[in-house]
C-alpha positions in Angstrom: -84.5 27.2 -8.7 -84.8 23.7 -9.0 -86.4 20.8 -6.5 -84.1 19.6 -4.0 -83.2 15.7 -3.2 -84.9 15.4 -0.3 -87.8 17.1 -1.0 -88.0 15.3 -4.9 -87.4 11.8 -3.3 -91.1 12.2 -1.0 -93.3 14.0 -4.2 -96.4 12.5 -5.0 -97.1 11.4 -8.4 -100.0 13.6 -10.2 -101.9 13.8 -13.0 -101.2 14.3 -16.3 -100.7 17.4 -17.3 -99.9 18.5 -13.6 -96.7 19.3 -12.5 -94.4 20.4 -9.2 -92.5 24.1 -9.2 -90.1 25.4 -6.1 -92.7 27.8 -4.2 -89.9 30.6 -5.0 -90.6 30.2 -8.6 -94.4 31.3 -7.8 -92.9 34.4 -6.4 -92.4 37.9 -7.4 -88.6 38.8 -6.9 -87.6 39.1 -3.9 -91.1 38.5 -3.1 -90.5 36.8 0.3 -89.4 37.9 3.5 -89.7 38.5 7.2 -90.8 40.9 9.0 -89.9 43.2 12.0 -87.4 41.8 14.1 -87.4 44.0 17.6 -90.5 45.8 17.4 -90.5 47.6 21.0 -92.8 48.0 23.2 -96.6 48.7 22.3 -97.3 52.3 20.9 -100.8 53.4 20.4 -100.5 55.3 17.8 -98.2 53.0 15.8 -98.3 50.6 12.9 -100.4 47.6 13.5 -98.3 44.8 13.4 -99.5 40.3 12.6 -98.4 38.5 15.0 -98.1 34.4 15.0 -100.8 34.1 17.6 -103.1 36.3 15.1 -102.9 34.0 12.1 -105.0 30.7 13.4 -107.3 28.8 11.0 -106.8 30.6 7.6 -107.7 33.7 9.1 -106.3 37.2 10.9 -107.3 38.0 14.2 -107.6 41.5 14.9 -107.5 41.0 18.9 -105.2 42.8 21.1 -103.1 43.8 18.3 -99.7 45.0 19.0 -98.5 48.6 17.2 -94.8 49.4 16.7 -93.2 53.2 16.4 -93.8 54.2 12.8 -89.8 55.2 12.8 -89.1 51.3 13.6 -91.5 50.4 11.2 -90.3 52.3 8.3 -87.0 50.6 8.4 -89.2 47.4 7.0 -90.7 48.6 3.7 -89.9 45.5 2.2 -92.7 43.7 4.3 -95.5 46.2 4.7 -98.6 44.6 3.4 -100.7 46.4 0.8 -103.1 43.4 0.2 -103.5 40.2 -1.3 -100.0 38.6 0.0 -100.0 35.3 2.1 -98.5 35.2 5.4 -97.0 31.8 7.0 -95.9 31.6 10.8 -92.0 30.2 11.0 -91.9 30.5 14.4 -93.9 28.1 17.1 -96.9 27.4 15.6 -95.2 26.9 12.0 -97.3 26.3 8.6 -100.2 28.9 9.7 -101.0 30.4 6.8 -103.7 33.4 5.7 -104.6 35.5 2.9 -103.8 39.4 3.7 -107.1 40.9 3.2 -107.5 44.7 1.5 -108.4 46.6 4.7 -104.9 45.5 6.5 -103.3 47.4 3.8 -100.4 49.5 5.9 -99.7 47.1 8.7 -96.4 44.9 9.1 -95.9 41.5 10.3 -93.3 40.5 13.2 -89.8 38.8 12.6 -92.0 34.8 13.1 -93.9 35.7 10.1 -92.9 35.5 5.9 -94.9 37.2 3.5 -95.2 35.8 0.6 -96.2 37.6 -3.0 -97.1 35.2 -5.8 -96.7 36.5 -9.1 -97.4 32.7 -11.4 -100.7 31.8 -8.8 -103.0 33.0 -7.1 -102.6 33.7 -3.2 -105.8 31.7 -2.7 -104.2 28.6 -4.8 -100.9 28.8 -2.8 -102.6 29.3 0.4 -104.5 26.4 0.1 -101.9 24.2 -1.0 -99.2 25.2 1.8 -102.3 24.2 4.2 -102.3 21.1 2.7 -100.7 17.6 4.1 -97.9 17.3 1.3 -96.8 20.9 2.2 -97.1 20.6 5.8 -95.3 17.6 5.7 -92.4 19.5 4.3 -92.4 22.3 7.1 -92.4 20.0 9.7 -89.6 18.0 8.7 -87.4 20.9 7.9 -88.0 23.0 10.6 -85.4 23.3 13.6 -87.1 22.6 16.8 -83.6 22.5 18.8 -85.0 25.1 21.5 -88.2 26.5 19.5 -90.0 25.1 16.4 -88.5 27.4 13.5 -88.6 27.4 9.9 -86.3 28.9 7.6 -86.6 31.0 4.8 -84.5 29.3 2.7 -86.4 25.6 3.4 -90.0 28.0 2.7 -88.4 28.4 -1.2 -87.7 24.8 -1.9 -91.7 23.4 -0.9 -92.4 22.0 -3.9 -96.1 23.3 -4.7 -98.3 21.1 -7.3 -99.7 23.1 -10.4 -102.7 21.5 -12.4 -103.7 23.7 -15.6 -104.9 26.8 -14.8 -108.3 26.1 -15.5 -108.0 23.2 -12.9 -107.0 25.5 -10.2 -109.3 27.9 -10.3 -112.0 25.3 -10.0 -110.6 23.9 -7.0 -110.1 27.7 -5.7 -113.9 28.1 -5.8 -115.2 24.1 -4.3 -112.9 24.9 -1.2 -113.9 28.2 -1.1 -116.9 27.6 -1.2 -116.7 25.6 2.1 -114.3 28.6 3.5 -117.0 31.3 2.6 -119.7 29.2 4.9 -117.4 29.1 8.2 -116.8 32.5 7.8 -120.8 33.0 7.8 -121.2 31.3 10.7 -118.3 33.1 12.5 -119.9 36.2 12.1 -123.4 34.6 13.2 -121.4 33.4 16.5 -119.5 37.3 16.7 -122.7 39.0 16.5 -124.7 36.5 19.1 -122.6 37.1 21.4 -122.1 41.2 20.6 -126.2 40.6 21.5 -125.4 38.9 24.5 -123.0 41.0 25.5 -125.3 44.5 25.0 -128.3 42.6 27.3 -125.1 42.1 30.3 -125.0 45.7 29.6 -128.2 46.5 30.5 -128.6 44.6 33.6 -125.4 45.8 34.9 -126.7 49.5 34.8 -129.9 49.2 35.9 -129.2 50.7 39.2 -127.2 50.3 42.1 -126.2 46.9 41.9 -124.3 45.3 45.0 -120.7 44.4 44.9 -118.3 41.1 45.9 -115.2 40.0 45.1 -114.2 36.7 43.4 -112.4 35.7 47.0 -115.4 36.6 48.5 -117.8 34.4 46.4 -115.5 31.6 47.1 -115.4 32.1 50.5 -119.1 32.2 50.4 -119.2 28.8 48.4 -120.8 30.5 45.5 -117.7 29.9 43.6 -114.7 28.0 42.0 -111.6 29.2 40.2 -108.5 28.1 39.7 -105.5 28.1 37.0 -104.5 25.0 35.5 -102.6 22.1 36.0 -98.8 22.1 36.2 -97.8 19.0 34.5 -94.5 17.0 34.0 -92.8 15.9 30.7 -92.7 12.5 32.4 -96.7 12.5 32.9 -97.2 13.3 29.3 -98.6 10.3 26.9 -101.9 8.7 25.8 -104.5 7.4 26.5 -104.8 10.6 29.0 -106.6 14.2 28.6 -105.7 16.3 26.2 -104.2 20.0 28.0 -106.0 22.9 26.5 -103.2 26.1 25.8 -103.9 29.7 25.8 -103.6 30.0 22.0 -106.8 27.2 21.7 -109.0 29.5 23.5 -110.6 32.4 21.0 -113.2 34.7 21.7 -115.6 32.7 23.1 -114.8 29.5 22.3 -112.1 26.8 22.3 -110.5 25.3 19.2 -108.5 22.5 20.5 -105.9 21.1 18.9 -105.4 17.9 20.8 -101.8 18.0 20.8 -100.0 17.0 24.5 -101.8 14.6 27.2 -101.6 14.3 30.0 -102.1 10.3 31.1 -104.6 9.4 32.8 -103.4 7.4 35.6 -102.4 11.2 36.8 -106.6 12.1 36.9 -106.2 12.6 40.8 -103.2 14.8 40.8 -105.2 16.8 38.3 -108.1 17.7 40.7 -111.0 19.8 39.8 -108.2 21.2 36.9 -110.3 19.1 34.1 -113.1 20.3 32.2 -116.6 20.4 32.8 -119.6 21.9 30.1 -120.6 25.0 31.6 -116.9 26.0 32.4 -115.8 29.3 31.8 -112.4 30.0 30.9 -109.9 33.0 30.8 -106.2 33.3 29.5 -104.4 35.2 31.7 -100.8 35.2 30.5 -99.5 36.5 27.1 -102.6 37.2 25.5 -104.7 38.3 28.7 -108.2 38.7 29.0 -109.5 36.2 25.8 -112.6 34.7 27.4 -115.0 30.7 26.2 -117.6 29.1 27.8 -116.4 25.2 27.8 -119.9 23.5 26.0 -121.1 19.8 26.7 -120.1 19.0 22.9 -116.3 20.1 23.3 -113.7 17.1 24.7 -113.2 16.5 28.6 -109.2 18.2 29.1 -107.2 19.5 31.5 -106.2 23.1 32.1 -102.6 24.6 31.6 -101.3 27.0 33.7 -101.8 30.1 32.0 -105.7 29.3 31.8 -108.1 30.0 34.7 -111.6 28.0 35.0 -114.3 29.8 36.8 -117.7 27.3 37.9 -120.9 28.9 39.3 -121.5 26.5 42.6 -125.0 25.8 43.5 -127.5 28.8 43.5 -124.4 31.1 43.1 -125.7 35.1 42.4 -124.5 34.9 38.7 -124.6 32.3 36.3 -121.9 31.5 34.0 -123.5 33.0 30.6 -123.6 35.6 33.2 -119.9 36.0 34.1 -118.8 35.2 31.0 -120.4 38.4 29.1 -119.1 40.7 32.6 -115.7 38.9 31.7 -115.7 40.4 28.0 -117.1 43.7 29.6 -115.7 47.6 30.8 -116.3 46.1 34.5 -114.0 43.9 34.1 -111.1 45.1 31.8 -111.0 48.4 33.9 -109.6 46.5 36.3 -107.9 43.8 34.8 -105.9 46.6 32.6 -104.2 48.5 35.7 -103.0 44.5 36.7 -102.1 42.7 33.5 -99.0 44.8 33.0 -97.2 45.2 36.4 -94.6 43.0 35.5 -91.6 43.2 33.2 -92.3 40.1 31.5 -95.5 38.9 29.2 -98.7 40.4 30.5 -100.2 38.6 33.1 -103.2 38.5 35.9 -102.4 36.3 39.0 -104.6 34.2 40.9 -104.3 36.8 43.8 -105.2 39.8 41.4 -108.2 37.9 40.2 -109.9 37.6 44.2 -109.4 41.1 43.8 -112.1 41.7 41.0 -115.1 43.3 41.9 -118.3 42.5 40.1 -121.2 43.8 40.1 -124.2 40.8 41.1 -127.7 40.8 39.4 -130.8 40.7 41.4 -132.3 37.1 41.7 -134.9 38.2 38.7 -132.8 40.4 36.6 -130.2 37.4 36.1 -133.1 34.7 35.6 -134.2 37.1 32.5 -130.8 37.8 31.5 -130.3 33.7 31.0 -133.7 33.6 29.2 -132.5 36.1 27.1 -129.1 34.4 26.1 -129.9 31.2 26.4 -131.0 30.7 22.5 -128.2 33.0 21.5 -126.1 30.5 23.3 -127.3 27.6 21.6 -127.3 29.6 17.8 -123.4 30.3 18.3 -123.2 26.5 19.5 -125.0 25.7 16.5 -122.6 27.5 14.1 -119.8 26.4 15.9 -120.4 22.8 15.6 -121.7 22.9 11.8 -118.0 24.3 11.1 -116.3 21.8 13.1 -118.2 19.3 10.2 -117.2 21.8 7.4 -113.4 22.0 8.4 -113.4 18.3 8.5 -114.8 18.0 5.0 -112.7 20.6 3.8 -109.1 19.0 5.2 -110.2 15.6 4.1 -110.6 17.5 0.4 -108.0 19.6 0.7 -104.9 17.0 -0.1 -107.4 14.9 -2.1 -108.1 18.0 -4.7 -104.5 19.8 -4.7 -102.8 16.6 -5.8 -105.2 15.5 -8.2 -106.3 12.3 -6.5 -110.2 13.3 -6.9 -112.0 14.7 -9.8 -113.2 18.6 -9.0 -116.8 17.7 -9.8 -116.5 14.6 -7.3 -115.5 17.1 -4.4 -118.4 19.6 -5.9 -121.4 17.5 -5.5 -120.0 16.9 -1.9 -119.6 20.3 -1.1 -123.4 21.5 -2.4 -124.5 18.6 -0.3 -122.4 20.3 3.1 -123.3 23.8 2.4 
């Protein structure tokens, strides 16, 4: 398969001895597809299935993860991962793209996602160059965005993907790597911080009979606010303004923004008390219900969308918001929240009404003093990692494009790297 016009006319110019191949050309045959096009409702004891919102960031979350009828799934062989393949989102989010690690060997992937199986490169080479500017660039000017963004297969084929000697690659493999293999760290450092943090909630929550309120009875009582976000116009959207933060920028305890729509800021007031403010806790409740941050005084002032509700201790409220933020990733709270989340025939979602309707259990005045002692530097650890790989993802996308099209020496972007890391 040979380069098309349009996409030969914008290629770079590279090094000697570098040159550009059709992606398809990387590929074993037939060694790109999609995946499972009506996958049915969830069955628990189906095939696990990737999903666009699961690939974010070069990685695969493992979150709420939807299984399909093993008699649907079998009719889609062709994509079944066994390990090693690259997966890229085609559908909304398009140009995510992750590696398939061993240990999701068996699952499938839904009809928004290709896999990919290299056969001339390696999955890490191809993945880092598809995350790459020049590639990007491709994908978003070929994909449809008439009512959703979509990308097809046929315009995945012709990115044209830059090969420097073999040799080359691998080198440039291992200096990014090398910066991917230290967020990672520090992801697990921030998982298991708050896995502590969410063991010492335990603990306090059982220590006896503990009274009871709702959520509408702490705001009636002034001890708190919550609210979902705000509804905005196409007509308000525009800079300069605040920046609206989506259900798919909130993970598992924290937010990674990606500073996409404003809102303008002569529309502040309509907003409210719908903005941001450190301390904030924050909880998706439509779609993908129940993923739970705490909003930090280093993170961006924005404004809510809809489908995410703020909670905000007031005052000397009975729980704190390290407090209510380890109950919301809790059994108290997802014993309820499950019997809710699915009473409609549409996406999974918890109203504002539903949520007055939580019950938590509230710490003594002592107990919840030790528990914040207790988190507090767990708190500020996961802060730590988080904000050391917001530096590292920086340094690795302003590499990224530099190394993969030859316009910086390998042992430039190495002494850079041991410097970061």
């Amino acid at each position: 398969m040979g380069l098309s016009p349009d996409a030969r006319g914008g290629l770079r110019c590279l090094p000697e001895g570098w040159h550009y191949r059709p992606l398809e050309d990387l590929l074993e045959p037939r060694g790109i597809a999609y995946g499972i096009v009506q996958p049915g409702t969830h069955d628990p004891t189906g095939v696990p299935v990737v999903r666009v919102k699961d690939v974010r960031r070069g990685r695969i979350g493992r979150t709420d993860v939807l299984r399909v009828a093993r008699r649907v799934e079998a009719n889609y062989e062709r994509t079944r991962l066994r390990g090693g393949e690259l997966l890229l989102s085609l559908v909304g989010s398009v140009g995510e793209v992750a590696v398939v690690p061993s240990d999701l060997a068996g699952w499938n992937v839904a009809r928004a996602i290709a896999v990919l199986r290299p056969a001339l490169v390696s999955s890490a080479w191809l993945k880092l160059y598809l995350m790459s500017e020049p590639a990007q660039g491709c994908m978003r000017d070929w994909q449809n965005t008439t009512v959703q963004a979509t990308l097809n297969l046929r315009d995945v084929r012709r990115i044209p993907v830059a090969l420097p000697p073999e040799r080359e690659r691998r080198a440039i493999t291992e200096v990014l790597g090398a910066l991917d293999d230290k967020i990672a760290l520090n992801e697990r450092i921030c998982a298991t911080v708050l896995d502590l943090g969410d063991s010492y909630h335990h603990k306090v929550s059982h220590q006896g009979a503990a009274p009871v309120a709702t959520f509408g009875q702490l705001v009636a009582e002034g001890s708190l606010q919550f609210g979902d976000g705000y509804r905005t116009k196409k007509a308000e959207h525009g800079t300069p303004g605040l920046p609206i933060l989506r259900v798919a920028e909130v993970g598992m305890g924290a937010i990674t923004p990606s500073f996409g729509d404003h809102v303008r800021e002569e529309f502040r007031s309509a907003m409210g008390r719908k903005t941001s403010r450190p301390g904030d806790v924050v909880l998706t409740t439509k779609g993908t219900v129940g993923r739970v941050a705490m909003i930090s005084s280093h993170d961006a002032e924005f404004v809510y969308s809809p489908q995410v509700c703020f909670f905000r201790p007031v005052g000397d409220a009975p729980l704190s918001a390290p407090y209510l933020f380890h109950w919301l990733r809790g059994p108290e709270f997802w014993g309820q929240a499950a019997g809710m989340k699915g009473q409609t025939d549409m996406a999974d979602y918890l109203s504002l009404s539903d949520i007055r309707s939580l019950k938590i259990s509230l710490p003594t005045e002592s107990e919840l003093a030790a528990f914040d002692r207790q988190c507090a530097p767990l708190h500020a650890r996961a802060e730590a990692a988080r904000l050391e790989n917001r530096t590292l993802a920086t340094l690795r996308d302003t590499l990224l494009p530099q190394l993969v099209t030859g316009k910086i020496r390998v042992k430039d972007a190495t002494r850079v790297v041991e410097e970061a890391v």
